[in-house]
N, CA, C and O atoms as a Maestro MAE file, in Angstrom:
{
 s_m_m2io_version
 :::
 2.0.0
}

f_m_ct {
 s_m_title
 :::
 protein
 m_atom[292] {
  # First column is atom index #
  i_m_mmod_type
  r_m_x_coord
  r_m_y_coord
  r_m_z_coord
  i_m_residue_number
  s_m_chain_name
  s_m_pdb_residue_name
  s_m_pdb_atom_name
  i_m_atomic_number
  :::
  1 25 -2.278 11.097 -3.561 1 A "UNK " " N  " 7
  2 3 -1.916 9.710 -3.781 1 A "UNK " " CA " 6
  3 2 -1.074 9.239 -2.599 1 A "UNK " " C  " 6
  4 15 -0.097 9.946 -2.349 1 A "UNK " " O  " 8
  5 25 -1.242 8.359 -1.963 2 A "UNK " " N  " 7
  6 3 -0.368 7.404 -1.230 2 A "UNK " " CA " 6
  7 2 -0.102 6.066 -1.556 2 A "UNK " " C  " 6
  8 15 -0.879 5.469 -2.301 2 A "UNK " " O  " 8
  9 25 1.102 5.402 -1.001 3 A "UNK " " N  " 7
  10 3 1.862 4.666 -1.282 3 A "UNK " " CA " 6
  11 2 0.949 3.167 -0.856 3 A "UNK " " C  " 6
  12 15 0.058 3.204 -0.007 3 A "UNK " " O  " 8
  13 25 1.347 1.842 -1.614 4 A "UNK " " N  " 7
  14 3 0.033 0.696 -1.269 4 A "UNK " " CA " 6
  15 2 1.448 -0.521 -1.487 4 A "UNK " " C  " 6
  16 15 2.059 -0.725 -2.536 4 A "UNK " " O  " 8
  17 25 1.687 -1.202 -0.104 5 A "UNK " " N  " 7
  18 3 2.351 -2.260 -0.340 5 A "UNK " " CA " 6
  19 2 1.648 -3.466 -0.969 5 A "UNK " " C  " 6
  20 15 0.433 -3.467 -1.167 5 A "UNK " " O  " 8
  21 25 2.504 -4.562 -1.299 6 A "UNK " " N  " 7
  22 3 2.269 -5.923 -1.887 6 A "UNK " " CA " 6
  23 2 0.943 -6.400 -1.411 6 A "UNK " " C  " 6
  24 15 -0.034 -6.670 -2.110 6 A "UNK " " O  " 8
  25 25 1.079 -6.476 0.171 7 A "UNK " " N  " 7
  26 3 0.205 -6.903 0.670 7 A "UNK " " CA " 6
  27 2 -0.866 -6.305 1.207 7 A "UNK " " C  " 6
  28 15 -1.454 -6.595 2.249 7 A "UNK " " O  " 8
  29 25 -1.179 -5.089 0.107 8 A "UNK " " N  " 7
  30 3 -2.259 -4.272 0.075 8 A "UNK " " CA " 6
  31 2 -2.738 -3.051 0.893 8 A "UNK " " C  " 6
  32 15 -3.680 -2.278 0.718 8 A "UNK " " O  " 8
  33 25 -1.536 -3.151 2.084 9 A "UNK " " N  " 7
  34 3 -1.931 -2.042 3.075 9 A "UNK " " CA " 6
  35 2 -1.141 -0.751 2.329 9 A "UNK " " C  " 6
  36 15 -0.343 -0.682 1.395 9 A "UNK " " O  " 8
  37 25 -1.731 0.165 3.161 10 A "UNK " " N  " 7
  38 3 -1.757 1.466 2.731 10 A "UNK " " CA " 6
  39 2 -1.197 2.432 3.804 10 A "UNK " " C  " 6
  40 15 -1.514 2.284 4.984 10 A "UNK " " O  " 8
  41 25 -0.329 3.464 3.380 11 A "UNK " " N  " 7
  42 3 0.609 4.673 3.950 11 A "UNK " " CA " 6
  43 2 -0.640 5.310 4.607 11 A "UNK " " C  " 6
  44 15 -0.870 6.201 3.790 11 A "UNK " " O  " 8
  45 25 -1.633 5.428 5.600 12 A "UNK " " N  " 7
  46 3 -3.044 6.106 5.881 12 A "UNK " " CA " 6
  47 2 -2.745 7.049 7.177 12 A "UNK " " C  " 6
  48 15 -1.624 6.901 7.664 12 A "UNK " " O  " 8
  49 25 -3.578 7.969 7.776 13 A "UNK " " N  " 7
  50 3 -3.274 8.764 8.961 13 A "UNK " " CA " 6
  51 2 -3.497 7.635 9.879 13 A "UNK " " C  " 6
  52 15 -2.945 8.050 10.898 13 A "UNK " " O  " 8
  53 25 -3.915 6.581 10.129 14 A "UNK " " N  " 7
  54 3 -4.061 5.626 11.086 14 A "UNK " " CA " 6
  55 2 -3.163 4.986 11.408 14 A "UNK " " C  " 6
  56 15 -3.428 4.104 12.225 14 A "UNK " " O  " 8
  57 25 -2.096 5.075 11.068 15 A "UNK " " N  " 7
  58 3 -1.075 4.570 10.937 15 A "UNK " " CA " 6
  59 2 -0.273 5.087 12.013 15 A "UNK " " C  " 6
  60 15 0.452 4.232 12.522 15 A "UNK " " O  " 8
  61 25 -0.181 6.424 12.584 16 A "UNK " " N  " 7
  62 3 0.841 7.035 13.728 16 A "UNK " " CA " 6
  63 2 0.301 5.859 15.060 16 A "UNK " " C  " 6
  64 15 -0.627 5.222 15.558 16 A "UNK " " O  " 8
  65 25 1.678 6.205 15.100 17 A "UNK " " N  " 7
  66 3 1.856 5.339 16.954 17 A "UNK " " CA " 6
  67 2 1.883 7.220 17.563 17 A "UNK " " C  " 6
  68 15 1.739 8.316 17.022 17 A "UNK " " O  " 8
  69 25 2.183 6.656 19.112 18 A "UNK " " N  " 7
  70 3 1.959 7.902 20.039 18 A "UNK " " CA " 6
  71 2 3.404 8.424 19.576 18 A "UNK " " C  " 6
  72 15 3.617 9.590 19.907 18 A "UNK " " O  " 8
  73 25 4.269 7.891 18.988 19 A "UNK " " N  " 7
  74 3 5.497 8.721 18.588 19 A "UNK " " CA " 6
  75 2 5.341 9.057 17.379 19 A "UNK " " C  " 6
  76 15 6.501 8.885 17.005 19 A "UNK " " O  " 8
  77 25 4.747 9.437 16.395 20 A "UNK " " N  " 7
  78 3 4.405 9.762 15.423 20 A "UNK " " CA " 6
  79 2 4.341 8.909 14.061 20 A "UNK " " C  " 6
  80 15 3.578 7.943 14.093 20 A "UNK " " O  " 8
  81 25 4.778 9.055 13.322 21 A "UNK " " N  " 7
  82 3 5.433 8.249 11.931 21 A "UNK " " CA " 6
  83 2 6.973 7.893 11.856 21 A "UNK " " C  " 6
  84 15 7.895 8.692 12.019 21 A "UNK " " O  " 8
  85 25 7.075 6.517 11.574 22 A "UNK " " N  " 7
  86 3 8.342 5.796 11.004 22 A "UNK " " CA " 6
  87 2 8.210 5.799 9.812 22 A "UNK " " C  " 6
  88 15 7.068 5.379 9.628 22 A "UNK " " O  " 8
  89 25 8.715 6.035 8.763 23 A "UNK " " N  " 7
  90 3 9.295 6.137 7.694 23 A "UNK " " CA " 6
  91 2 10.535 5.771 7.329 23 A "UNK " " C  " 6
  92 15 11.243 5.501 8.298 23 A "UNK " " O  " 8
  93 25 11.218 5.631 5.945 24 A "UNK " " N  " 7
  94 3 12.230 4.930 5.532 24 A "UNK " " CA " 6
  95 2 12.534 3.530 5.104 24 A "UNK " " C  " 6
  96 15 11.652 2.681 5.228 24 A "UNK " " O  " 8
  97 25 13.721 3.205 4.602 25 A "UNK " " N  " 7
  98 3 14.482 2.124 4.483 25 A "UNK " " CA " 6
  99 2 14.641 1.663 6.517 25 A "UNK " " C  " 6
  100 15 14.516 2.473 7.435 25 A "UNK " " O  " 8
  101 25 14.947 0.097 6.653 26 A "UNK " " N  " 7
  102 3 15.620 0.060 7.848 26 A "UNK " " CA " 6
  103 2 16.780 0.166 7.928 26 A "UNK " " C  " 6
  104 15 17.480 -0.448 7.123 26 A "UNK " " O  " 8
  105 25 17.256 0.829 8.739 27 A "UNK " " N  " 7
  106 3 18.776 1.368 9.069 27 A "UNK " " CA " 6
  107 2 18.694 2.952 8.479 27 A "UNK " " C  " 6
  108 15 19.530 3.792 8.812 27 A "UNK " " O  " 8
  109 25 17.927 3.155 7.848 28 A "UNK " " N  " 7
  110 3 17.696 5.050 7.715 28 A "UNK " " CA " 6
  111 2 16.229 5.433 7.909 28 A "UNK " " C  " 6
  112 15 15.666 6.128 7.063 28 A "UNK " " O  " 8
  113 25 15.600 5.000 8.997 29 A "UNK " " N  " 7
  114 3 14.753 5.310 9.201 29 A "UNK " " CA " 6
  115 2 14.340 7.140 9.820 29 A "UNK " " C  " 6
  116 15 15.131 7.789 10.505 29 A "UNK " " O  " 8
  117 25 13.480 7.463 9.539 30 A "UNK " " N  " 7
  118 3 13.702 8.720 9.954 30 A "UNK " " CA " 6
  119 2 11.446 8.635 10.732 30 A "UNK " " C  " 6
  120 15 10.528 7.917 10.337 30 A "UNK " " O  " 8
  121 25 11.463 9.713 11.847 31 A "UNK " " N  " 7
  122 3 10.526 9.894 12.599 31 A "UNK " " CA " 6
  123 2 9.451 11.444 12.566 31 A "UNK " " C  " 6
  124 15 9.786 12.517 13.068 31 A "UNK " " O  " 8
  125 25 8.624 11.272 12.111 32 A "UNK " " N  " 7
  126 3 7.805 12.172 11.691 32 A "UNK " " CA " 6
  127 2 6.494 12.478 12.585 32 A "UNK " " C  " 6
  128 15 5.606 11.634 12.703 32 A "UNK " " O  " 8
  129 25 6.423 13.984 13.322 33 A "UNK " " N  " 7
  130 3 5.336 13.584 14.166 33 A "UNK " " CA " 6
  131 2 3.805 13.720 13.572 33 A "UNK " " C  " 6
  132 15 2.814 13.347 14.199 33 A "UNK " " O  " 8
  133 25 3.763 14.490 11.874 34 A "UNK " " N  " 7
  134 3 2.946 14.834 11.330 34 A "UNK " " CA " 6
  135 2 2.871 13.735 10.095 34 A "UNK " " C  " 6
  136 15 3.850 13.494 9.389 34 A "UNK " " O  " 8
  137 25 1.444 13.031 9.908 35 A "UNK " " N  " 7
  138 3 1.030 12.398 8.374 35 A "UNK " " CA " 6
  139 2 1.853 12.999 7.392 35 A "UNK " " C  " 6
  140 15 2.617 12.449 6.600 35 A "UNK " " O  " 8
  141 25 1.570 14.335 7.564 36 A "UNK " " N  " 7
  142 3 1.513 15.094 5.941 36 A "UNK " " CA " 6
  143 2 3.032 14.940 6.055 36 A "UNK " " C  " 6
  144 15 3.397 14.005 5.342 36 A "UNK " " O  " 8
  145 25 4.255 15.649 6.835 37 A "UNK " " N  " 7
  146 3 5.153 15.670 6.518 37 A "UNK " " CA " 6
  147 2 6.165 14.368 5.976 37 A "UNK " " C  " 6
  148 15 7.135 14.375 5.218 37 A "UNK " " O  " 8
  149 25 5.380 13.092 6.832 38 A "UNK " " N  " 7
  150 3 5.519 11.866 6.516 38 A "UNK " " CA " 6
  151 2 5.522 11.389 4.957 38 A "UNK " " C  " 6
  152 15 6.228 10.672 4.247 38 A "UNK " " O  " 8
  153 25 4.633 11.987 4.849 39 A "UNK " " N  " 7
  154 3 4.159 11.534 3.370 39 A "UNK " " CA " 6
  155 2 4.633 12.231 2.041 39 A "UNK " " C  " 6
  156 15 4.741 11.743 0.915 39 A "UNK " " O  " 8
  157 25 4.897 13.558 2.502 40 A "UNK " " N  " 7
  158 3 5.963 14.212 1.364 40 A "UNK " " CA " 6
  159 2 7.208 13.721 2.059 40 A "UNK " " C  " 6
  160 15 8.191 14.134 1.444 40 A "UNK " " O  " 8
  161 25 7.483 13.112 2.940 41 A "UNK " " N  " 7
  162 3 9.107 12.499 2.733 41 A "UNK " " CA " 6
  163 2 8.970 11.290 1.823 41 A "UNK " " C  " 6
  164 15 9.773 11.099 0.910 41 A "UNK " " O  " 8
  165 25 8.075 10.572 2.042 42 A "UNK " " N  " 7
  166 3 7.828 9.359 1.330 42 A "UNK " " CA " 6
  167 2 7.747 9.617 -0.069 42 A "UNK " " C  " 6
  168 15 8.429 8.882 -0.784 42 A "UNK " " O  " 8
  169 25 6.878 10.739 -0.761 43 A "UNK " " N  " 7
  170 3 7.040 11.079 -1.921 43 A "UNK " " CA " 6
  171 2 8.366 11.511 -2.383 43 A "UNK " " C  " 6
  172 15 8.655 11.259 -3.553 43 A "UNK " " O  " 8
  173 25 9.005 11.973 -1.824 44 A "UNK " " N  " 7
  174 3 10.366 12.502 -2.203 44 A "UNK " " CA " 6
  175 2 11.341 11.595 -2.258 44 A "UNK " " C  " 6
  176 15 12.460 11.997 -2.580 44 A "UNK " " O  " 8
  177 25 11.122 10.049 -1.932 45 A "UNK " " N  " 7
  178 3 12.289 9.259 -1.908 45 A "UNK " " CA " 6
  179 2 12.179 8.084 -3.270 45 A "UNK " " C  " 6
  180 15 11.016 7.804 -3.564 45 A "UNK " " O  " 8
  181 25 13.149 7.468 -4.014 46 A "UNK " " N  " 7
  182 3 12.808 6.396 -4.568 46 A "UNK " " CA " 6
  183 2 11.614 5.234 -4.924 46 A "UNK " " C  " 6
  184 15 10.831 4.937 -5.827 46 A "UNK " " O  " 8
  185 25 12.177 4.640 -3.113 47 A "UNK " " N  " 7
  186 3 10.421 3.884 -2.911 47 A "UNK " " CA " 6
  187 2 10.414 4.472 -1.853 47 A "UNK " " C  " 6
  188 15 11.297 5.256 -1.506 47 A "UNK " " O  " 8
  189 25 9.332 4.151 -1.134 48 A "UNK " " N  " 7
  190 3 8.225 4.281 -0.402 48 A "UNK " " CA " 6
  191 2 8.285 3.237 0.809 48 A "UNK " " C  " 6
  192 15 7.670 2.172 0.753 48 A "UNK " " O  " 8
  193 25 9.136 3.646 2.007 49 A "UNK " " N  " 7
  194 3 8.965 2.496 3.114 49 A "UNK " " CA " 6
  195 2 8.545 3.263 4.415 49 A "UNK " " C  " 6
  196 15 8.841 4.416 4.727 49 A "UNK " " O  " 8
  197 25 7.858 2.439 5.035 50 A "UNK " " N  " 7
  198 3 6.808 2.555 6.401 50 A "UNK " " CA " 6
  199 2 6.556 1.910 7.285 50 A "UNK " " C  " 6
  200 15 5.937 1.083 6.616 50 A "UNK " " O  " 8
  201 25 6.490 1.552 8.219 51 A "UNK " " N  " 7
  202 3 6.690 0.679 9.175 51 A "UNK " " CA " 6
  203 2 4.860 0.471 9.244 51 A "UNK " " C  " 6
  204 15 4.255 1.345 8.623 51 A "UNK " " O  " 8
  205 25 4.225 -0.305 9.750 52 A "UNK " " N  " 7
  206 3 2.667 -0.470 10.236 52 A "UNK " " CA " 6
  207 2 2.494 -1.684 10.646 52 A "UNK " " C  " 6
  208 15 2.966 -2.652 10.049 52 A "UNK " " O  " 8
  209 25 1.596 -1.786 12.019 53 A "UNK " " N  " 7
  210 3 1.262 -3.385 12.289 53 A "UNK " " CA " 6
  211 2 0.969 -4.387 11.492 53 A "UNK " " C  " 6
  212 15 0.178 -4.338 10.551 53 A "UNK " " O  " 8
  213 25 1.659 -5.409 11.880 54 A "UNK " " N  " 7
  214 3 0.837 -6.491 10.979 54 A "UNK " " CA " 6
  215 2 -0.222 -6.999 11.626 54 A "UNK " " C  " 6
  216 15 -0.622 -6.345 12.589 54 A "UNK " " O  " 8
  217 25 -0.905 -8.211 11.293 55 A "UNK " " N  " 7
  218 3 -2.179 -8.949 12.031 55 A "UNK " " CA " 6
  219 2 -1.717 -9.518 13.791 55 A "UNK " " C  " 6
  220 15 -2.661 -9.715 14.556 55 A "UNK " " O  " 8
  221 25 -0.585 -9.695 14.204 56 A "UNK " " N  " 7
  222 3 -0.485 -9.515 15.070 56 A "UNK " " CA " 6
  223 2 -0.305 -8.660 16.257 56 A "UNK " " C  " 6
  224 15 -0.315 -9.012 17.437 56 A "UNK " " O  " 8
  225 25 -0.064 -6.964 15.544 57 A "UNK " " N  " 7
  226 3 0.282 -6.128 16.268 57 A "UNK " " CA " 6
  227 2 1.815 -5.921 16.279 57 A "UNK " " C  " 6
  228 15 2.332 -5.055 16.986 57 A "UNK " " O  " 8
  229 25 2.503 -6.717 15.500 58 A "UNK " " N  " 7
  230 3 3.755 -6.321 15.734 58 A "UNK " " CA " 6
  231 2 4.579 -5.389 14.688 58 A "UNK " " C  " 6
  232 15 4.342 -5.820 13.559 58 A "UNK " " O  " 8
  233 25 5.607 -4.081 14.627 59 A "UNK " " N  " 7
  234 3 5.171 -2.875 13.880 59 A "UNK " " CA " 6
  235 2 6.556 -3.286 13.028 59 A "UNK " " C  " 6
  236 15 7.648 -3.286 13.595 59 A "UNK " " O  " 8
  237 25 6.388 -3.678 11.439 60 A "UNK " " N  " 7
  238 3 7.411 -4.231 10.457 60 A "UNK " " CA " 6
  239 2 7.282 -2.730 9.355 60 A "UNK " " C  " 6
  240 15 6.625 -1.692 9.281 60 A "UNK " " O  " 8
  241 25 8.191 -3.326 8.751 61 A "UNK " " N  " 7
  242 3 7.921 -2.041 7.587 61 A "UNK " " CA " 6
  243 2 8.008 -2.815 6.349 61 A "UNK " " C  " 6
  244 15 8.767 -3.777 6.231 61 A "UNK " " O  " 8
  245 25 6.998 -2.271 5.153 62 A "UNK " " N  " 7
  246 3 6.645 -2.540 4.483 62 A "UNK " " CA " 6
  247 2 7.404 -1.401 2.882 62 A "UNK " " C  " 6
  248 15 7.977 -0.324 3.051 62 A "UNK " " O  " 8
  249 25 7.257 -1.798 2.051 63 A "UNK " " N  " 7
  250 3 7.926 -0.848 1.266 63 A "UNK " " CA " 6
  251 2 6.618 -0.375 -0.262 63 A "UNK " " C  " 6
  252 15 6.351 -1.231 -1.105 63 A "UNK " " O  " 8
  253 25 6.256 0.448 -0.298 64 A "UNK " " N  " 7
  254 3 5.075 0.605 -1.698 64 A "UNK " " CA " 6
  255 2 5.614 -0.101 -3.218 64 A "UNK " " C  " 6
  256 15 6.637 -0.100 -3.902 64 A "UNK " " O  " 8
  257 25 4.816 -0.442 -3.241 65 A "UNK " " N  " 7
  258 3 4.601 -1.118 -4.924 65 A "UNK " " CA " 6
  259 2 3.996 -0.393 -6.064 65 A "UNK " " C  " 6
  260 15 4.226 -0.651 -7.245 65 A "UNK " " O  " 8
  261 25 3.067 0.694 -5.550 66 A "UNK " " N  " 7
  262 3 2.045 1.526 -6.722 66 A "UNK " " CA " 6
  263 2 1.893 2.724 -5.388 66 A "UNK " " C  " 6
  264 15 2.390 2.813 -4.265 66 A "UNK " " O  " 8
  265 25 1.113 3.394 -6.041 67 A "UNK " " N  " 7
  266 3 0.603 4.618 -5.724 67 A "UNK " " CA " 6
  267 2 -0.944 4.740 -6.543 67 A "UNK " " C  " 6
  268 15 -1.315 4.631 -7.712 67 A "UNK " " O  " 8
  269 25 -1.746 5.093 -4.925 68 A "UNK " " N  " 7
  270 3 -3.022 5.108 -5.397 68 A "UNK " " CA " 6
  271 2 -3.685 6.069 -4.937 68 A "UNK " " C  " 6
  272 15 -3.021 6.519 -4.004 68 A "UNK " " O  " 8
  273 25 -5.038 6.905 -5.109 69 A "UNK " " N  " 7
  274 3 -5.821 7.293 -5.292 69 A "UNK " " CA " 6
  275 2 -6.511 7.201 -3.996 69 A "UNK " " C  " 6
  276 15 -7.125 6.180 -3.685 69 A "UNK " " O  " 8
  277 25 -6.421 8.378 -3.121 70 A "UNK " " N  " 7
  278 3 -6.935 7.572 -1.308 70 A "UNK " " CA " 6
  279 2 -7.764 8.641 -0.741 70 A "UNK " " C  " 6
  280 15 -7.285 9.773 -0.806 70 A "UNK " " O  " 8
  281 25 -8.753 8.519 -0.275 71 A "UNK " " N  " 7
  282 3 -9.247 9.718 0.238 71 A "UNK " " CA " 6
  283 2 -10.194 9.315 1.181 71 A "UNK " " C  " 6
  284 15 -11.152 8.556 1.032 71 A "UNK " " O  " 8
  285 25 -9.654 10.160 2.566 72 A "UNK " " N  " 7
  286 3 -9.903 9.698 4.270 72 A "UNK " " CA " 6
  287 2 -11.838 10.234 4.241 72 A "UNK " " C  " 6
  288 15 -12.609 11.146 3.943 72 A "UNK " " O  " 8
  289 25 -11.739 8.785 4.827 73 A "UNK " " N  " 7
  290 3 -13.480 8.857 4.981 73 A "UNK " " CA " 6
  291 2 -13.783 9.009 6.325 73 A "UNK " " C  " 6
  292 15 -14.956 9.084 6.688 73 A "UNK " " O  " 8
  :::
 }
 m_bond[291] {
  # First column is bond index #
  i_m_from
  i_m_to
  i_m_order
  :::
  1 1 2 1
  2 2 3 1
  3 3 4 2
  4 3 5 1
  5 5 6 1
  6 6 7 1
  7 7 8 2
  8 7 9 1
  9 9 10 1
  10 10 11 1
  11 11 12 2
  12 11 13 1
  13 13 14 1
  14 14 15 1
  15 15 16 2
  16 15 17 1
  17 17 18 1
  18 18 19 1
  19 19 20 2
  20 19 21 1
  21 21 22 1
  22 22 23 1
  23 23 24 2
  24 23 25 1
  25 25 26 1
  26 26 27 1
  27 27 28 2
  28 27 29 1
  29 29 30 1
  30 30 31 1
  31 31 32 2
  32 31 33 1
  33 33 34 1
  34 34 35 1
  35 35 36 2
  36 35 37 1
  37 37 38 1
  38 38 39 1
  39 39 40 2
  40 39 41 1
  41 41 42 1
  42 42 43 1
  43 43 44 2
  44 43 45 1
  45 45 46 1
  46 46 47 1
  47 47 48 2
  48 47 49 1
  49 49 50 1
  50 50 51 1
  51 51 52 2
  52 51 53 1
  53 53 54 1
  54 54 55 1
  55 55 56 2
  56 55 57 1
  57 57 58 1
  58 58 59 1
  59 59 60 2
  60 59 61 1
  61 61 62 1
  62 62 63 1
  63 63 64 2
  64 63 65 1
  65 65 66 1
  66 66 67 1
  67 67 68 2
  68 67 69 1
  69 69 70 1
  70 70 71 1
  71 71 72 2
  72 71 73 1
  73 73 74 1
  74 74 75 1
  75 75 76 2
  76 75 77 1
  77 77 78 1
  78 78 79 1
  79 79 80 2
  80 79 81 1
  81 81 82 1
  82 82 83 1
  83 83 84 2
  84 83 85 1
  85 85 86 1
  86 86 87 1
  87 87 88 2
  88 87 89 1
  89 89 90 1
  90 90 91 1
  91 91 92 2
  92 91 93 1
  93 93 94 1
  94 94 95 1
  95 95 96 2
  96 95 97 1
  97 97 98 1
  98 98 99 1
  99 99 100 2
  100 99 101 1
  101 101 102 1
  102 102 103 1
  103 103 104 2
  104 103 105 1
  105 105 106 1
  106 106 107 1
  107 107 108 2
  108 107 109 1
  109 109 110 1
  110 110 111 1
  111 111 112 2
  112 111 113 1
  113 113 114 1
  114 114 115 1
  115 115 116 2
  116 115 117 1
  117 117 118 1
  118 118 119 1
  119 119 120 2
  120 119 121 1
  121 121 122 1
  122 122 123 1
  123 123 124 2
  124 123 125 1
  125 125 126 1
  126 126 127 1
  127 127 128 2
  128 127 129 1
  129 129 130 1
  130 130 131 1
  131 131 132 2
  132 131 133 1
  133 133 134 1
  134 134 135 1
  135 135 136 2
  136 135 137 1
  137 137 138 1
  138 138 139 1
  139 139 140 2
  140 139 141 1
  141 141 142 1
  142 142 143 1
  143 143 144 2
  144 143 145 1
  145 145 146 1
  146 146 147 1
  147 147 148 2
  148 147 149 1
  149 149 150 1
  150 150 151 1
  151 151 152 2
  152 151 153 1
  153 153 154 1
  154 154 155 1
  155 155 156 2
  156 155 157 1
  157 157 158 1
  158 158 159 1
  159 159 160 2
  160 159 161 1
  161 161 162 1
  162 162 163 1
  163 163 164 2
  164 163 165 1
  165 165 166 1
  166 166 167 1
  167 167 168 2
  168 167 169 1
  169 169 170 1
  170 170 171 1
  171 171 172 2
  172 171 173 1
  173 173 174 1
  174 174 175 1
  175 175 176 2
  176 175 177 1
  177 177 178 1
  178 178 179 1
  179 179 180 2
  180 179 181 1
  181 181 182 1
  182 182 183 1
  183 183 184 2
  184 183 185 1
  185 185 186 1
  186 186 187 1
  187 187 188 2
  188 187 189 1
  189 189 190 1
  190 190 191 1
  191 191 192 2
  192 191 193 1
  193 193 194 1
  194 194 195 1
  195 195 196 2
  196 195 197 1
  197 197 198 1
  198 198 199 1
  199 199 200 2
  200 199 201 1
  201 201 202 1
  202 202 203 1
  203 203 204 2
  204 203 205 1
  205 205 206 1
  206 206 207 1
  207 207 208 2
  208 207 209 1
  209 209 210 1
  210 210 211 1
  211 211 212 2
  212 211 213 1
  213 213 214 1
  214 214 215 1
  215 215 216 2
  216 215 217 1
  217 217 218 1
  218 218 219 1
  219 219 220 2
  220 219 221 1
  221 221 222 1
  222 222 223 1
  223 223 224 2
  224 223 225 1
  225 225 226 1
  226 226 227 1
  227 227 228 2
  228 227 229 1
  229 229 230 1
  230 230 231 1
  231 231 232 2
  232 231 233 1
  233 233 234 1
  234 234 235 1
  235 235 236 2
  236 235 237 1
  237 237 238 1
  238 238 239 1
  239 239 240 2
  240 239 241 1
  241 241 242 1
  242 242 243 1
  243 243 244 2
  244 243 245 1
  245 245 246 1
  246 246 247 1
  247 247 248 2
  248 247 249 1
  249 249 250 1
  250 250 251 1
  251 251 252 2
  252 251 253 1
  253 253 254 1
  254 254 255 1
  255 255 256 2
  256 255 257 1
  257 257 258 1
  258 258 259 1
  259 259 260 2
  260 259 261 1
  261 261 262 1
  262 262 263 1
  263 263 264 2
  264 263 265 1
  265 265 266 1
  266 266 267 1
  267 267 268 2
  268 267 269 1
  269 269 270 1
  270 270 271 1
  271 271 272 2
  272 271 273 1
  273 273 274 1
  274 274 275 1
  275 275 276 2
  276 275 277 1
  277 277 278 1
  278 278 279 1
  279 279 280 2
  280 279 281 1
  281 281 282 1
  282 282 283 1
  283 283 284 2
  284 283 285 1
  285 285 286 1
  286 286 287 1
  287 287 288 2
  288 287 289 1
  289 289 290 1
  290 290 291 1
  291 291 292 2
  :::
 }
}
């Protein structure tokens, strides 16, 4: 299961920049160079926050609303 914000995007391996994974709240953000480890931090916290482009390219973080059912095609 991974994490699915408001606005529908999703915690996915497509998601790393060349520095790996951002994860967290802002102001406790923490840097992950692996998905997986990313994602059991994310499971392990309250909610669920992630940074990912928006439609412009510019990299915000988003926080999960549900947890869904995901499997890389």
């Amino acid at each position: 299961m991974v994490p699915q914000a408001r606005d529908g995007s999703v915690f996915v391996p497509s998601l790393g920049s060349r520095n790996g994974y951002t994860v967290g709240p802002k102001g406790d953000e923490r840097k992950f160079a692996g998905y997986d480890d990313a994602l059991a931090f994310l499971r392990s916290q309250p909610a669920a926050y992630w940074r990912r482009p928006n439609a412009q390219g510019n990299w915000g973080i988003v926080v999960g609303v549900r947890w869904i059912d995901w499997v890389e095609e």
